[in-house]
C-alpha positions as CSV (number, residue, x, y, z in Angstrom):
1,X,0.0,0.0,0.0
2,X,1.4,3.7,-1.1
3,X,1.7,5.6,1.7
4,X,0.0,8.9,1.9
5,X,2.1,12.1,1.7
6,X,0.9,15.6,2.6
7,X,-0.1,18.4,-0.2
8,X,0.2,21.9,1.4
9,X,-1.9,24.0,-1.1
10,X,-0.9,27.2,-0.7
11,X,2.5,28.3,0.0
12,X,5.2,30.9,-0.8
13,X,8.9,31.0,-1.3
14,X,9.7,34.7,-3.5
15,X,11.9,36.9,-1.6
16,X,12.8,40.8,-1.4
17,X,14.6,40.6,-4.8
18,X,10.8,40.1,-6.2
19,X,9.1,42.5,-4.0
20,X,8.4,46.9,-4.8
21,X,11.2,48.5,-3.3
22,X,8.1,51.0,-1.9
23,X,6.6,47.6,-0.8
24,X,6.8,48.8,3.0
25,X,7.3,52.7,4.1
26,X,10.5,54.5,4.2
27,X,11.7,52.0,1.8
28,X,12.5,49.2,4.3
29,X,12.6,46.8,0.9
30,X,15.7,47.6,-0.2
31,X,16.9,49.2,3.0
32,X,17.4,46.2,5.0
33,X,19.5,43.9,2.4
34,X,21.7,46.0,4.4
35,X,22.5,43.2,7.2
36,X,23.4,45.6,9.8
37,X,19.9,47.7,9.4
38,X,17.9,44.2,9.0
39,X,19.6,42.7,12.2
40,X,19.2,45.7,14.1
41,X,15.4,45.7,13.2
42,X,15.0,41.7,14.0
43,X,16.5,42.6,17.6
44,X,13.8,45.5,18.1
45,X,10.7,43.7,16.7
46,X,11.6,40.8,19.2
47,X,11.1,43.4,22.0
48,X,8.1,44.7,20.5
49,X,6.3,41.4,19.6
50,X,5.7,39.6,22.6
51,X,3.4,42.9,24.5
52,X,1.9,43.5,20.7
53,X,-1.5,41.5,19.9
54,X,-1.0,43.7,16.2
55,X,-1.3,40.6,13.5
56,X,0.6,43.2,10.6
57,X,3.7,43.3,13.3
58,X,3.5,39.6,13.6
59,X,2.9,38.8,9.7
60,X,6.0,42.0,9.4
61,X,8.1,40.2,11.4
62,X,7.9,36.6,9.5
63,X,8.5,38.5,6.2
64,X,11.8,39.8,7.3
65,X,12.3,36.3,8.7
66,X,11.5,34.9,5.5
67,X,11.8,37.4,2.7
68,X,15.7,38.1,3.6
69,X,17.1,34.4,2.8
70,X,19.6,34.3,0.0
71,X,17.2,32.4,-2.2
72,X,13.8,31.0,-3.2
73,X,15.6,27.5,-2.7
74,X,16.0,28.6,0.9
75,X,13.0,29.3,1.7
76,X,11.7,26.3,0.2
77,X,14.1,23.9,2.7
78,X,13.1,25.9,5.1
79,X,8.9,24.6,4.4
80,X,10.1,21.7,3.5
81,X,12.1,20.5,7.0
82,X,8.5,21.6,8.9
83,X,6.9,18.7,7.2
84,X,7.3,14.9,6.7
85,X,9.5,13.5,4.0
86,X,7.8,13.2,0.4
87,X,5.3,16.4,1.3
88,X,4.3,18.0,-1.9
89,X,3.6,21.8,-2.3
90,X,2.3,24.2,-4.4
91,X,4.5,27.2,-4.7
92,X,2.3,30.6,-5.5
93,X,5.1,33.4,-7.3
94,X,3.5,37.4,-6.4
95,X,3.8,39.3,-9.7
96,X,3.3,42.8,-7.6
97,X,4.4,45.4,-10.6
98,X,1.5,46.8,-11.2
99,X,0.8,47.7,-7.6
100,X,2.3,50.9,-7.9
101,X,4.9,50.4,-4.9
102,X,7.9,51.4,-7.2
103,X,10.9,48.8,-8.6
104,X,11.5,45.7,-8.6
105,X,15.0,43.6,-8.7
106,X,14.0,40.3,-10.2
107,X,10.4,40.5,-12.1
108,X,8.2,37.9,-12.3
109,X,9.7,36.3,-15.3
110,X,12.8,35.9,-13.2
111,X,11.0,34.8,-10.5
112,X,9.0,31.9,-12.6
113,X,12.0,30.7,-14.1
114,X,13.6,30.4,-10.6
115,X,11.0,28.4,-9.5
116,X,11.1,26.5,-13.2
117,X,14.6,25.3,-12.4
118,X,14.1,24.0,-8.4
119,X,11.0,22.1,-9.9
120,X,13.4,20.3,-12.6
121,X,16.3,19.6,-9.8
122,X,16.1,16.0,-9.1
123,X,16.3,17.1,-5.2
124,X,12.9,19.0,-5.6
125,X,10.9,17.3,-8.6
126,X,8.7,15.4,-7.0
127,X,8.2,17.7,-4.2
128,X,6.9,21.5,-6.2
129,X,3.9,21.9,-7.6
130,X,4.3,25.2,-9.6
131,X,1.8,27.8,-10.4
132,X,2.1,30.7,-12.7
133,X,1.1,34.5,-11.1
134,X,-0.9,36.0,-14.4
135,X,-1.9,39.2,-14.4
136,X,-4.1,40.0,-16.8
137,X,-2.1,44.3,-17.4
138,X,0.5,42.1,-18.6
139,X,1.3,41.9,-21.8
140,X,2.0,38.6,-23.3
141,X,-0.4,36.8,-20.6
142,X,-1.4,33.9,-22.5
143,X,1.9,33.3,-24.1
144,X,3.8,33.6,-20.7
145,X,1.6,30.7,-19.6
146,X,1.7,28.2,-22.2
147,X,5.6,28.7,-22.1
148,X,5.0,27.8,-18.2
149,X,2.5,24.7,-18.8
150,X,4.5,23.5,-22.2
151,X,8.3,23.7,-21.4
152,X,8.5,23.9,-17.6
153,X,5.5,22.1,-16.4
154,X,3.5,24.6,-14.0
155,X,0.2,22.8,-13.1
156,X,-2.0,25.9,-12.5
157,X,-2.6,29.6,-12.6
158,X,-2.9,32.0,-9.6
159,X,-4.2,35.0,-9.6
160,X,-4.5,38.4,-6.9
161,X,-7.7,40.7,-7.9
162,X,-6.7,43.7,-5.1
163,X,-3.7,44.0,-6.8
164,X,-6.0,46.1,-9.0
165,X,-8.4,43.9,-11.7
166,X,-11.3,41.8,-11.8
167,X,-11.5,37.8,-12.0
168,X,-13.8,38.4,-14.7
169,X,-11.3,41.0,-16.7
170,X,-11.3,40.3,-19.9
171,X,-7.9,38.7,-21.0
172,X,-9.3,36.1,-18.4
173,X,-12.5,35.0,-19.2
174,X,-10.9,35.5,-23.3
175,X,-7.9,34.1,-22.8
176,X,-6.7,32.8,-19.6
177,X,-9.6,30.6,-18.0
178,X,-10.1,29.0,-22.0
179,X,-6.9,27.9,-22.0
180,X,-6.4,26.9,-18.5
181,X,-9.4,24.5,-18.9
182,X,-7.9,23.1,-22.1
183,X,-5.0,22.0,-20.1
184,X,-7.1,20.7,-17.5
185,X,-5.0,22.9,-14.6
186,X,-7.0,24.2,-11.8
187,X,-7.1,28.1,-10.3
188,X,-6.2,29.5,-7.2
189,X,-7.4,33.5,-6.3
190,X,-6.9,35.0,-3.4
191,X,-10.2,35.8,-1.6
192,X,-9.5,37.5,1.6
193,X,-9.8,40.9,3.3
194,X,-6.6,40.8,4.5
195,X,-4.5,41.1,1.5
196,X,-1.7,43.1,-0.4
197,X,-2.9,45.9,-2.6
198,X,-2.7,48.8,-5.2
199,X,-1.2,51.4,-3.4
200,X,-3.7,53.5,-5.4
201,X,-6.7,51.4,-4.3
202,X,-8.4,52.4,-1.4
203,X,-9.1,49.6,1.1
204,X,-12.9,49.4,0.0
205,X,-11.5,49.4,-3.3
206,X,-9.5,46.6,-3.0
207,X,-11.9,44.9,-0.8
208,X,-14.6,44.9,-3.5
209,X,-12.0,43.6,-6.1
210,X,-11.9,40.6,-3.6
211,X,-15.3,39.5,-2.8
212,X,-16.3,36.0,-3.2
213,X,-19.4,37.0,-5.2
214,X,-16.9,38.3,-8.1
215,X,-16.2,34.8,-9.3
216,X,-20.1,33.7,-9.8
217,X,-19.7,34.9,-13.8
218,X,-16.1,33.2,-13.8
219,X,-17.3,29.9,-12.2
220,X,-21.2,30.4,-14.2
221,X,-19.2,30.8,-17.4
222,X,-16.6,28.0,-17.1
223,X,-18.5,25.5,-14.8
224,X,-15.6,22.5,-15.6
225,X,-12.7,25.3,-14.0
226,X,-11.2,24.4,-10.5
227,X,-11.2,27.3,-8.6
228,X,-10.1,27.3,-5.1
229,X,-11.2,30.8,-3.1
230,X,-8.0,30.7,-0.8
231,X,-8.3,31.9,2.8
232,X,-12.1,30.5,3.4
233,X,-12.8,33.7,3.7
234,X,-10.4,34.8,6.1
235,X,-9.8,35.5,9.7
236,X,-11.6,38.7,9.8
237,X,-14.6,37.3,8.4
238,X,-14.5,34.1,10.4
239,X,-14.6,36.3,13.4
240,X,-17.2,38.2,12.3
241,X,-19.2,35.0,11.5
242,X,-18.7,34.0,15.1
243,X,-19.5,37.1,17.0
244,X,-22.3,38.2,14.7
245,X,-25.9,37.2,15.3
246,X,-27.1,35.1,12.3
247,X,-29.7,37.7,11.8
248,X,-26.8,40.3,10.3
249,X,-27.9,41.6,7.0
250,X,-24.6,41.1,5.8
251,X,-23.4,37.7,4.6
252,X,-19.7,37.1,6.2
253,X,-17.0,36.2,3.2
254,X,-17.1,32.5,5.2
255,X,-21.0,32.2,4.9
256,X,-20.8,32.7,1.1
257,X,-18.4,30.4,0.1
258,X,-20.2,27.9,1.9
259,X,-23.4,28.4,0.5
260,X,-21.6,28.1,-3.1
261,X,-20.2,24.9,-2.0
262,X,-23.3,23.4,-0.6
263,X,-25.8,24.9,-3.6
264,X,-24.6,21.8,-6.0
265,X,-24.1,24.5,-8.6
266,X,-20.1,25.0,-8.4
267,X,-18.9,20.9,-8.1
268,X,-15.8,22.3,-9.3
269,X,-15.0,25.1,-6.5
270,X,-12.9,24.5,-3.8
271,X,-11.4,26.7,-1.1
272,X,-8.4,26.0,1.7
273,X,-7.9,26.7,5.4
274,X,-4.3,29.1,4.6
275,X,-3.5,32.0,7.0
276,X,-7.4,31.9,8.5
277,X,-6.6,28.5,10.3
278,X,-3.0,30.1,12.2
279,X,-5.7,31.7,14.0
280,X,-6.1,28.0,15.8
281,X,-7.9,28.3,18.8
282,X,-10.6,30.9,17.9
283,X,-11.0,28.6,14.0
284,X,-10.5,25.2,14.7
285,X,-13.6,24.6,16.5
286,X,-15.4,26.2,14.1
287,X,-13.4,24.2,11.1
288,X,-13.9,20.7,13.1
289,X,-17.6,21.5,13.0
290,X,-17.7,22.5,9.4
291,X,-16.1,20.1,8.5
292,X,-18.6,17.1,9.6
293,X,-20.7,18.1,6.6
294,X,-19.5,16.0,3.9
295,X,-20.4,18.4,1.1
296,X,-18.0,20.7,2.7
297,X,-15.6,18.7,4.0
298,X,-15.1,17.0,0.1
299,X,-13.9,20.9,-1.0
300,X,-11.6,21.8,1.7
301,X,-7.9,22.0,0.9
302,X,-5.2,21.6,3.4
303,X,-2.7,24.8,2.8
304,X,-0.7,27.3,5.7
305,X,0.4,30.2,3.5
306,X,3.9,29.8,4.2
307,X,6.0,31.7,4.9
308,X,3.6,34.5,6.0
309,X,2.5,32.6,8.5
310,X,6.0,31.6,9.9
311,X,6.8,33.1,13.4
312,X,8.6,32.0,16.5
313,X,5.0,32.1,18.5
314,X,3.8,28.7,16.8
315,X,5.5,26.8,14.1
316,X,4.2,25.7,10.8
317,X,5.4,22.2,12.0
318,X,3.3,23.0,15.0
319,X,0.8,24.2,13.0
320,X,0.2,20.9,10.7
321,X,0.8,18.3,13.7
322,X,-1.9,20.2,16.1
323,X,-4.5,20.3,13.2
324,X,-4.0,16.6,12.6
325,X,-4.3,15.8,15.9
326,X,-7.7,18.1,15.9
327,X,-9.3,16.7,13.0
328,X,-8.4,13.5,13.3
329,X,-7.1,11.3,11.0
330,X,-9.9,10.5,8.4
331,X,-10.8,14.1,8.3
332,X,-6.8,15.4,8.0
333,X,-5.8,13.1,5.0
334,X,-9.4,13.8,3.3
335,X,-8.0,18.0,3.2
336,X,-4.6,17.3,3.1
337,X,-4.2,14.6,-0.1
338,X,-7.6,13.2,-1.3
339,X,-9.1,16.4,-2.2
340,X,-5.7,18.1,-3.0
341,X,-4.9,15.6,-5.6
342,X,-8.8,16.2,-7.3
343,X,-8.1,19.9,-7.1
344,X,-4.7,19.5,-9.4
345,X,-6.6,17.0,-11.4
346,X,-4.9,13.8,-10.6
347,X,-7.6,11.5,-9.7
């Protein structure tokens, strides 16, 4: 009998050399590849964090942890030593040019092709899953991505709405989502309040770019598309959904990915537990509990968000050993490899 390996859906690995030097104020990016300036920060953010219940000084602090390693390949031992020998994951590049934060060292065709050559090292084959970032402003879109499926084997498309476009822009429902279903490779959007954005977006802005209700044309339009909404929602809105009385007029981001799950309209849609589930003990309960439906439970993808998640406080290793224990076996290895591997299309 095979053993069963782990898929972490959603993960990270791009460092400052693919991030807007304006990315952070006073232009920290490129400030602190001075080592001095970063190590000098790292000692005063160690002071700061432990009296500080701020999650952007916390999620700030694991970026410099993260961001500031000499190489993609770094980052990726580092994920990979918090997790079981023969773990797969899927690596999600950040194409953040058109955010308006300023330049960039290595653009995302640099960064793809980084990623392109640690997925054909034997050390690392059979342990990436590659996506592509497309943005739609680009030009070249679709040719950028059949170079990616064709010649270097990336096995879907991600794609970051607050970063200033629609999931229904044009390019993509022309071009993009066509082709992806042609290939048979699945989608993966981020769908959270929390997020990265335009610097010339206002938060509403951004946060109406990001709604779940935004992909109803993409997923009415191409019903045989994998899409998974990344975040369930996220922790803002799972907190909301808790504290709120059900009577709210408002549908929490949570609520309406559920009800597209459990409608029987979107077979096809899929959404993971990233970032939102870090929050553990406010979230798990609620997860465990969600996750007795079946309906549910079969479009649930096991993913962390590395290495935005990674801190000091509680380990990604942690992390992925507590939630096991939580869910319990049948439940874990239904998120974290049966449903994974029908996302990326292999069963």
């Amino acid at each position: 009998m095979t053993e069963k390996v782990i898929y972490n859906c959603h993960n990270h690995i791009f460092t400052h050399e693919n991030i807007p030097n304006g990315y952070f104020p006073m232009f920290l990016v490129p400030a602190l590849r001075i080592a001095p300036l970063r190590w000098l920060l790292k000692a005063v953010m160690k002071l700061v964090i432990p009296w500080s219940k701020n999650d952007r000084v916390h999620r700030y602090a694991a970026f410099l942890k993260a961001a500031y390693r000499n190489s993609q390949e770094g980052n990726l031992k580092q994920l990979m030593g918090y997790y079981p020998v023969g773990s797969k994951f899927i690596i999600l590049p950040m194409d953040m040019h058109y955010m308006g934060a300023g330049k960039i060292k290595k653009e995302i065709d640099e960064q793809h092709r980084e990623l392109a050559d640690l997925s054909k090292d034997k050390k690392y084959s059979d342990v990436i899953i590659p996506f592509a970032h497309i943005d739609p402003r680009r030009p070249g879109s679709l040719e950028r991505l059949d170079s990616l499926v064709n010649n270097d084997h990336f096995r879907g498309v991600k794609i970051y709405p607050p970063l200033g476009y629609r999931p229904d822009n044009d390019i993509l429902m022309k071009d993009i989502y066509p082709y992806m279903l042609s290939k048979n490779i699945p989608l993966m959007v981020h769908c959270s309040p929390g997020f990265v954005k335009a610097k010339w977006l206002t938060k509403q802005e951004a946060y109406a770019l990001t709604d779940p209700d935004n992909y109803i044309k993409v997923m009415d339009t191409f019903p045989d598309l994998r899409i998974c909404l990344a975040h369930f929602g996220g922790i803002s809105e799972w907190r909301r959904h808790i504290n709120e009385p059900r009577t709210s007029e408002k549908h929490t981001w949570l609520k309406k990915v559920i009800n597209f799950i459990k409608c029987g309209i979107y077979p096809n849609l899929y959404t993971d537990i990233s970032y939102t589930i870090f929050n553990f003990y406010e979230n798990v309960p609620l997860l465990k509990i969600l996750l007795e439906d079946e309906v549910i439970l079969d479009h649930v993808l096991f993913g962390s968000d590395f290495y935005m998640v990674e801190s000091e406080r509680y380990s990604e290793k942690r992390f992925s050993i507590d939630l096991r224990f939580a869910l319990g076996e049948s439940m874990f290895w239904k998120i974290a490899n049966e449903n994974p591997k029908k996302y990326l299309g292999e069963i």
